[in-house]
Structure formats: structure tokens, C-alpha cells
C-alpha positions in Angstrom: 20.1 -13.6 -117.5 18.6 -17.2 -118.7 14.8 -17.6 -118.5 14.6 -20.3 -116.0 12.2 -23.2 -117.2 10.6 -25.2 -114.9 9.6 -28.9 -115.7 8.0 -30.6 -113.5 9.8 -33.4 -111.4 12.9 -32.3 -108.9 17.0 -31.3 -110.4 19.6 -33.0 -110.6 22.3 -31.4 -108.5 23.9 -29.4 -111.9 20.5 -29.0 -112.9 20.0 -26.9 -109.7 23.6 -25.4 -109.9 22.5 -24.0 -113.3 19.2 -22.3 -112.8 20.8 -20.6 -109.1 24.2 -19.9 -111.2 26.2 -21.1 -108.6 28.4 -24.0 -108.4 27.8 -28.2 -108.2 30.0 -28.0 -104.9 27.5 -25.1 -103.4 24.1 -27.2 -104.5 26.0 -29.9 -102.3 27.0 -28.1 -99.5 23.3 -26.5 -99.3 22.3 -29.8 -98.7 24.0 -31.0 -96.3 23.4 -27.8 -94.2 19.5 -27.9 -94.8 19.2 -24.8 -97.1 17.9 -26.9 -99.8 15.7 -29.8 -99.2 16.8 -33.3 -101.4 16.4 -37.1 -101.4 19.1 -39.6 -102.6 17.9 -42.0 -105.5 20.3 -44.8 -105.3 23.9 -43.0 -105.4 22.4 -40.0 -106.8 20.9 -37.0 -105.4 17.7 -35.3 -106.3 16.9 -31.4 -105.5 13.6 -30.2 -104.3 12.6 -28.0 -107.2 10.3 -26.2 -104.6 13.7 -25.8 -102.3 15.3 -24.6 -105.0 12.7 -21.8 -106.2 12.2 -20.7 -102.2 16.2 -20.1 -101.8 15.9 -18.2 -105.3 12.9 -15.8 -104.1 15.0 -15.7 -101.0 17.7 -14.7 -102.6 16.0 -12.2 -105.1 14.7 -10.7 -101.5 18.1 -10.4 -100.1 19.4 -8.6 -103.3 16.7 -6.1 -102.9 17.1 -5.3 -99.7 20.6 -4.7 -99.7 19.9 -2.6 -103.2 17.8 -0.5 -101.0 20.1 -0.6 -98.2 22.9 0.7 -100.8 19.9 3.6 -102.3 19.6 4.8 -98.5 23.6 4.9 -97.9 24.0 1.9 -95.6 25.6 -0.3 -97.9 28.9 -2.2 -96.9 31.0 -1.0 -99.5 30.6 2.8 -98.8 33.5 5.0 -99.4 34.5 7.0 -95.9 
């Protein structure tokens, strides 16, 4: 895994894509839905860096729940 670095002002949308490893398109589509908070500057679109980092602790939660979830044999992809 990169080391995420954090500067100081808010991401460019393939700035964002590249710390959450996910794709320009998905950055975008967060957007529009609310997940992410953002601000156009002229024709171009600025990501909230907090947004950002809340969606990746969120995320990071959601792994480990699930990892537990899997540890305590309610996991989705259980054989049967």
C-alpha cells in the first residue's frame, strides 16, 4: 500500500481517485450522490480532503467489520 501524504489544500478529482485507489469516474459519481463533499473552481472540481479522509476511515471501518464478520463465520462468501 502507498503512504498517503496529505498537503494541505483540497484534491483534484485524480488526486482523490489515487489516494482511495478507486477510479476518476467513482470520485465523480461520489459527488454527485453526496458521499464526498466538493466545490467547482471554474470548470474544474475540487475534493474536500476532509470528505475524502472521512469515506477512507469509513471505509477502513467497513473492512473491519466485515473481517470480523468473516473471523465469526457470517461472512458472504461462506462455503455451504
Amino acid at each position: 500500500a502507498k503512504d498517503i501524504v496529505l498537503l494541505e489544500s483540497d484534491l483534484t478529482p485524480n488526486e482523490a481517485a489515487e489516494i482511495a485507489g478507486i477510479s476518476r469516474n467513482s470520485i465523480f459519481k461520489m459527488l454527485k450522490t453526496g458521499r464526498l463533499q466538493g466545490y467547482e473552481v471554474g470548470s474544474h472540481w475540487k475534493v474536500s480532503r476532509a470528505s475524502l479522509l472521512k469515506y477512507l476511515a469509513d471505509r477502513e471501518d467497513l473492512m473491519r467489520m466485515m473481517s470480523k464478520m468473516d473471523e465469526a463465520g457470517f461472512g458472504i462468501d461462506q462455503d455451504e
